[in-house]
C-alpha positions in Angstrom: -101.7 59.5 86.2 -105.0 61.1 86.3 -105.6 60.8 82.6 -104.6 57.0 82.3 -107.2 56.9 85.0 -110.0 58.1 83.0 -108.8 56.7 80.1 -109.6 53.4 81.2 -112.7 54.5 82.7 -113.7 55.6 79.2 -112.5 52.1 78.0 -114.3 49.8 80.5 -117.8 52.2 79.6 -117.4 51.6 76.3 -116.6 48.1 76.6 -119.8 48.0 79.0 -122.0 49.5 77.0 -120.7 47.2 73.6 -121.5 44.0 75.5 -125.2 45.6 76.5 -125.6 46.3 72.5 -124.9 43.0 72.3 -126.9 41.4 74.5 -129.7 43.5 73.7 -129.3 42.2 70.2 -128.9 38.7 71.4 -132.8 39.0 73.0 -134.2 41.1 69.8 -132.9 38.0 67.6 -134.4 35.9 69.7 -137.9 37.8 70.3 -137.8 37.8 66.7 -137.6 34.1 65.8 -140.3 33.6 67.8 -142.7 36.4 66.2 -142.1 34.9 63.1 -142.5 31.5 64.1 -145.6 31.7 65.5 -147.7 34.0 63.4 -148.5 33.5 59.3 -147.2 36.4 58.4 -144.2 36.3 60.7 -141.7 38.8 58.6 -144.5 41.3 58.4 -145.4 41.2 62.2 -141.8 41.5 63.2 -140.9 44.8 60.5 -144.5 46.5 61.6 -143.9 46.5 65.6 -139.8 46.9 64.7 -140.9 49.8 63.3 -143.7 51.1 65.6 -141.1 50.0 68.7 -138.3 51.8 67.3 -140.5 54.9 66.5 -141.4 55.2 70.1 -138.0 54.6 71.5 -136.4 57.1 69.5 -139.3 59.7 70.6 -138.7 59.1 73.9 -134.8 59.2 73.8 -134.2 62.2 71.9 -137.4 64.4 73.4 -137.4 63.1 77.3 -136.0 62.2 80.0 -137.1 58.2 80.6 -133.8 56.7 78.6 -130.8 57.8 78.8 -128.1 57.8 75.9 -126.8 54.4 76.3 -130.7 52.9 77.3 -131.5 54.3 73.8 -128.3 52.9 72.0 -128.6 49.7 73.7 -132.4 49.7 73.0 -132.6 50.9 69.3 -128.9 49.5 68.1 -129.0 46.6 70.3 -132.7 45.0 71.0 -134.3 46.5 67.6 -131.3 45.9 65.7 -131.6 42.3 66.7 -135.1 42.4 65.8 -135.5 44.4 62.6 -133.1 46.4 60.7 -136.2 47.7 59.0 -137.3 49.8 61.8 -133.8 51.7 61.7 -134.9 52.4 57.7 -137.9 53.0 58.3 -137.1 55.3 61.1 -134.5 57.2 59.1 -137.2 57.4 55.7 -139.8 58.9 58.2 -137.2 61.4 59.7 -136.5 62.7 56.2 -140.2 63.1 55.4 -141.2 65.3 58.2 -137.5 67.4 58.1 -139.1 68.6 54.7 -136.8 66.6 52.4 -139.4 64.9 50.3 -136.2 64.1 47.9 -134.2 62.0 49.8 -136.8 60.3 51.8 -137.8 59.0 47.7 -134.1 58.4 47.5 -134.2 56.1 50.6 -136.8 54.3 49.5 -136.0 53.1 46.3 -132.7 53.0 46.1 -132.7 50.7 49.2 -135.8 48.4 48.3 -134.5 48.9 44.8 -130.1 47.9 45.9 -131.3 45.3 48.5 -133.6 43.8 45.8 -131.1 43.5 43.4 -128.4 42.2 45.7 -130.9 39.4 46.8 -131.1 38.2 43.5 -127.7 38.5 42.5 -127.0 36.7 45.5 -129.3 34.0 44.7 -128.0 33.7 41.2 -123.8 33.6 42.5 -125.0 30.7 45.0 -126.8 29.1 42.0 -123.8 29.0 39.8 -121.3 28.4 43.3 -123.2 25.3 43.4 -123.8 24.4 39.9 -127.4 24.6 39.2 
């Protein structure tokens, strides 16, 4: 009976802590429709702090004390999900850089400007012909 016990425990945490992802996603989505909204260059604002926030949250999570595991998955996954998914690429490019592998932080880089690119277009051109133009 004791296991069932913390076997829902476990369940009702990770259900907790899904619904704070979410909700911290909920408010980066927001924060960042109204970055984008109200600045020229919107998208650009939005990818640069993404990246510094995510940057410093990540710092402070993995090398301190001040968040604790689910404060830094709810932050990073959740809030700056919500706001950029660039900051968690950009975050993972840097990483690879400073742990000495030059390779695949080149790899990062262009194969995912270079795949998202080409799946942009391609998705432009399959709406295109969906549509008949």
């Amino acid at each position: 009976m004791g296991s069932e016990l913390f076997h829902t425990d476990r369940k009702v945490f990770q259900m907790n802590k899904f619904f704070l992802i979410c909700l911290g996603g909920a408010v980066g989505t927001g924060a960042r429709y109204l970055l984008s909204d109200a600045f020229p260059y919107g998208t650009l604002t939005v990818n640069v702090l993404g990246s510094f926030l995510m940057g410093v949250l990540m710092q402070l999570g993995l090398t301190t004390d001040l968040l604790s595991p689910t404060a830094r998955v709810v932050l990073t996954t959740g809030l700056m999900g919500g706001f950029t998914t660039y900051s968690s690429f950009n975050y993972e490019t840097i990483q690879y850089f400073q742990n000495g592998e030059t390779l695949k932080g080149m790899m990062n880089l262009v194969v995912m400007v270079g795949v998202c690119l080409a799946a942009g277009f391609a998705g432009l051109v399959f709406a295109k012909r969906l549509i008949g133009n």
